[in-house]
C-alpha positions in Angstrom: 130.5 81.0 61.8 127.3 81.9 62.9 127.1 84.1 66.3 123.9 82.7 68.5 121.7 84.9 70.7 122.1 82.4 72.7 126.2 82.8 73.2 126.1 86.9 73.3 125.8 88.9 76.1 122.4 88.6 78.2 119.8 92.0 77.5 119.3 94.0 80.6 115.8 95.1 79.2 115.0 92.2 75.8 112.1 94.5 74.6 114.5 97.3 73.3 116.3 94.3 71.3 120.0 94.0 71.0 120.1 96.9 68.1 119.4 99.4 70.7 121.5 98.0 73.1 124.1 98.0 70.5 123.8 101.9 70.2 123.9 102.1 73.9 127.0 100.1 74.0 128.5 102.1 71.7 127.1 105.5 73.4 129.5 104.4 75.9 132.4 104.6 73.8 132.5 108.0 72.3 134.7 110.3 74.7 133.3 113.9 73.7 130.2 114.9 75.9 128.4 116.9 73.4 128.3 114.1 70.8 127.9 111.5 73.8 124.4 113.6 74.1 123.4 113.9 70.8 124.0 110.1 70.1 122.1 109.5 74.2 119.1 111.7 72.6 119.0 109.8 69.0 118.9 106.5 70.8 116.2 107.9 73.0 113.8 108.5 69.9 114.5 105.4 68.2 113.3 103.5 71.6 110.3 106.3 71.3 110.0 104.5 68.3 109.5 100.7 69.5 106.6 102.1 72.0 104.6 105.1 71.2 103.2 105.5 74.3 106.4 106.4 76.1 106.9 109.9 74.0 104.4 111.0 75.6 105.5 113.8 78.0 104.3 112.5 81.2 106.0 109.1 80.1 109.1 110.6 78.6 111.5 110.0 81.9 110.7 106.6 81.3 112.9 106.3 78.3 115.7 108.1 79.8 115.4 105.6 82.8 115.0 102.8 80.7 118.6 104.3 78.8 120.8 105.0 82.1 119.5 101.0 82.7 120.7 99.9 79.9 124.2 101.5 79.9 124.6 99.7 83.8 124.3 103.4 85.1 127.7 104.0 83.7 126.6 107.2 81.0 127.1 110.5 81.5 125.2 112.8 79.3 123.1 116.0 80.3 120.0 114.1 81.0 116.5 116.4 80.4 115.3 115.3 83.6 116.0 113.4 86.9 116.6 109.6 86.0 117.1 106.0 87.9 119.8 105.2 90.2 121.3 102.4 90.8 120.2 102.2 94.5 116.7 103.5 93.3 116.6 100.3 91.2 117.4 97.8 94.1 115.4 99.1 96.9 112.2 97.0 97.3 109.2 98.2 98.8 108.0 97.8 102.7 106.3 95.0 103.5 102.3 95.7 103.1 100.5 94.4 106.2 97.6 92.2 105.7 95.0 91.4 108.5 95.5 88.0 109.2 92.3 86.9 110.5 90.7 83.6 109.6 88.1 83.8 107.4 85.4 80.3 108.4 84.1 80.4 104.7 86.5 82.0 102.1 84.6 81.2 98.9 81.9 84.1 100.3 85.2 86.5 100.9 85.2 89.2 103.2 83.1 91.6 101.6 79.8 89.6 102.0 81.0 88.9 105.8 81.2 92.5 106.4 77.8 93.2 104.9 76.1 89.8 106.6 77.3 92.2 109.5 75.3 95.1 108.2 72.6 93.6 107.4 72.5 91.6 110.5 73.0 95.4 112.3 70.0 97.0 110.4 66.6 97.4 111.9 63.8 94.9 111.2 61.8 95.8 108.5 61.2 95.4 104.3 64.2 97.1 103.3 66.6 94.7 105.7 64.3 91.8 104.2 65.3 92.6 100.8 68.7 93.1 101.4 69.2 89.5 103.3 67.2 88.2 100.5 70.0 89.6 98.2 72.9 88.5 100.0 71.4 84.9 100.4 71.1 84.9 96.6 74.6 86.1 96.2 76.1 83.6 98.5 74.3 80.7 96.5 75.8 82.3 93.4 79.5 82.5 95.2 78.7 78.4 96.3 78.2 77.2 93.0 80.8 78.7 91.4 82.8 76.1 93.7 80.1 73.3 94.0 79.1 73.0 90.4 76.9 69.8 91.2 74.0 72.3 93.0 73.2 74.0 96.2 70.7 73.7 98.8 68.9 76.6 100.2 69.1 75.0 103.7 73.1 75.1 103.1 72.9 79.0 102.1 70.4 79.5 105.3 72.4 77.8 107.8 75.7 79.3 106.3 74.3 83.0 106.7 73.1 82.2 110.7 76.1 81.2 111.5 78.2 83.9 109.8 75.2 86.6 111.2 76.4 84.5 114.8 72.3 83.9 114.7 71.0 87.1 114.0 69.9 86.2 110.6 67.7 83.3 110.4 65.6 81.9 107.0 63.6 79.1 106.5 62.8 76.8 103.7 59.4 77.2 104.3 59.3 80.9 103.9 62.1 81.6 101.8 63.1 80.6 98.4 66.2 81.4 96.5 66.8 81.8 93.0 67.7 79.1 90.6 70.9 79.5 88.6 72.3 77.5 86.3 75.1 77.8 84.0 74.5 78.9 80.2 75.1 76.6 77.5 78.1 77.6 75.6 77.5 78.9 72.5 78.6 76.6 68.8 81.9 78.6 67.6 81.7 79.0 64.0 78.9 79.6 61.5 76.5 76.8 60.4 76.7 76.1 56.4 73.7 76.8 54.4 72.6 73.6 52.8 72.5 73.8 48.9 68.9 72.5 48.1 
């Protein structure tokens, strides 16, 4: 009768493949510590094997860690270097605190709201011009990527005063913004020559 993946035990890490956790199973099993280690350091290069990229020797402790996973914590060899525990392995991390204020238009995101406030801090002259001028045309670029039908300028103008709090004002009479519009999409595959 054939034996299912399905009906075996489940694999603590299903990259290594049952194989290796086969060898670590039976790594368990053998009761002298020297042969324990040579068996712990054959298995190690055959996972070396699977991905390259972890003999490297700043990614080496990896493998072992990956190992001491696999046997549940429960081999004991002379490990090369400092590996996993099984407390190390269920400790999550802190909670990362995230500002919480509300944002009025999100699709601009924070970043052009803190430089509408720069620019809106700057003193008058050509280069604080050019730099509203260049966040106008970004926001207008931000809206359509969420209003694919168009965008006014007077939407983008009244938008910026009231995220400047009215220290940035444009008008349509004055100022224009770019025109964007999406590229067509280029024909996948290769036209056939026609045989005259």
């Amino acid at each position: 009768m054939l034996n299912y993946n399905t009906r075996l035990k489940q694999l603590v890490l299903p990259e290594y493949g049952r194989n290796i956790q086969r060898m670590v199973d039976y790594c368990l099993t053998i009761e002298d510590r020297q042969e324990r280690n040579t068996c712990a350091n054959a298995i190690v290069r055959s996972m070396g094997n699977l991905f390259p990229e972890l003999r490297a020797p700043e990614n080496e402790h990896k493998l072992w860690d990956h190992l001491m996973i696999m046997s549940d914590f429960q081999l004991d060899i002379d490990f090369p270097c400092e590996v996993i525990s099984a407390t190390d392995l269920s400790t999550k991390p802190e909670k990362v605190a995230y500002s919480q204020s509300s944002m009025r238009y999100r699709h601009y995101g924070r970043i052009i709201q803190s430089m509408i406030d720069k620019a809106a801090a700057m003193e008058e002259g050509e280069e604080r011009q050019q730099v509203i001028l260049l966040l106008a045309n970004h926001m207008k670029k931000q809206m359509l990527a969420v209003n694919s039908d168009g965008v006014d300028d007077q939407k983008i103008f009244k938008d910026l005063a009231e995220l400047s709090h009215g220290a940035i004002r444009l008008e349509s009479a004055t100022t224009r913004l770019h025109e964007f519009k999406e590229l067509p999409v280029p024909a996948s595959g290769k036209k056939k020559k026609k045989k005259g």
